[in-house]
N, C-alpha and C positions, 0 to 999 in steps of 0.2 A: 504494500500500500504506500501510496505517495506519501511523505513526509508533510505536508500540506494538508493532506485529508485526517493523517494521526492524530495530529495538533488540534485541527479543528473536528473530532470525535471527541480529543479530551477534554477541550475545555468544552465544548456543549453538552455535557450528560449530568444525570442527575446522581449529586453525590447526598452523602449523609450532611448534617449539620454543621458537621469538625471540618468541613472543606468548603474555603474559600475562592470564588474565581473574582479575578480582579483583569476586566478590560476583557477586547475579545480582539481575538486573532488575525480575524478578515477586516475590523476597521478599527486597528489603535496597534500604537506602536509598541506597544507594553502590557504582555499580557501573562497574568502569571495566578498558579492554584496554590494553593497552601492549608495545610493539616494545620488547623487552629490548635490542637491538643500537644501535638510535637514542633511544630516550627520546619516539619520537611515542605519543602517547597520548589515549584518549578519558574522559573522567570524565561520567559523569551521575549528579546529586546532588539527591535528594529529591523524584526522578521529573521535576522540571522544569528544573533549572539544567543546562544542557550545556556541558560545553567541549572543543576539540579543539589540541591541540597539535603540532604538524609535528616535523621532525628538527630546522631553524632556530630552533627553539623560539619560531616564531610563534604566535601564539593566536587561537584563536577562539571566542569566545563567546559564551552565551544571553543573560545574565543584565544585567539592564538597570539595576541598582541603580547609584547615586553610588559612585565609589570617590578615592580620593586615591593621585595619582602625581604626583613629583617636586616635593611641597607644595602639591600643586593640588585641588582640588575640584572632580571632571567630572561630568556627568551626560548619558550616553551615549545616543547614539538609535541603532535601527537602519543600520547602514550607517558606521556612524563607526568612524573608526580614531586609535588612540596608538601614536606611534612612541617609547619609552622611550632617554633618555640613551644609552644601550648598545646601542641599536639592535634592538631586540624589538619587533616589534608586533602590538598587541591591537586587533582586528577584531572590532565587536558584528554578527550578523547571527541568522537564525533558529534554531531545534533541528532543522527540516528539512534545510538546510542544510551543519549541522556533522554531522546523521547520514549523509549523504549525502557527504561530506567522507569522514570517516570508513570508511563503509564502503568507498569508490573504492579508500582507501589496504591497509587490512586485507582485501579480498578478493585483493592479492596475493599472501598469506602462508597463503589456503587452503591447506589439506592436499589440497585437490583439483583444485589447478590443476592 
């Protein structure tokens, strides 16, 4: 299934109470679900940046740009992971992926399980 049609199955269904949809897919730049009870949550931002965040508040991410953690300057490849001082860590891998991701976790909380 298209990537495009995933996105827009998951955020259009009807979840339980503890999940949140904030903004929608086809017209807003920022649209993202979130588990009111854990803080797991998906954000996709300007149709191409994805990221998915567990209850651990691991992350995972699309988005391939240079960032700075811990005064460093990374430049991330697919597959690369930072584990942060505090124990967090940031997983770059695809948008297939983290929707995929995503969806495994948020199809628990259908309304129609």
């Amino acid at each position: 299934m298209p990537l495009t049609k995933k996105i827009t199955e998951l955020v259009s269904k009807k979840y339980n109470t503890n999940i949140t949809i904030m903004g929608d897919y086809e017209g807003s730049n920022n649209t993202s679900i979130l588990d009111d009870t854990n803080g797991t949550i998906l954000v996709v931002s300007d149709r191409d940046q994805f990221y998915f965040k567990d209850q651990n508040r691991n992350l995972w991410l699309s988005v391939l740009d240079p960032f700075h953690i811990d005064g460093k300057q990374h430049h991330p490849e697919l597959g690369d992971s930072y584990t942060l001082n505090h124990g967090v860590q940031y997983s770059f891998t695809t948008k297939e992926a983290i929707i995929d991701m995503a969806s495994s976790y948020f199809e628990k909380h259908s309304d129609f399980v």
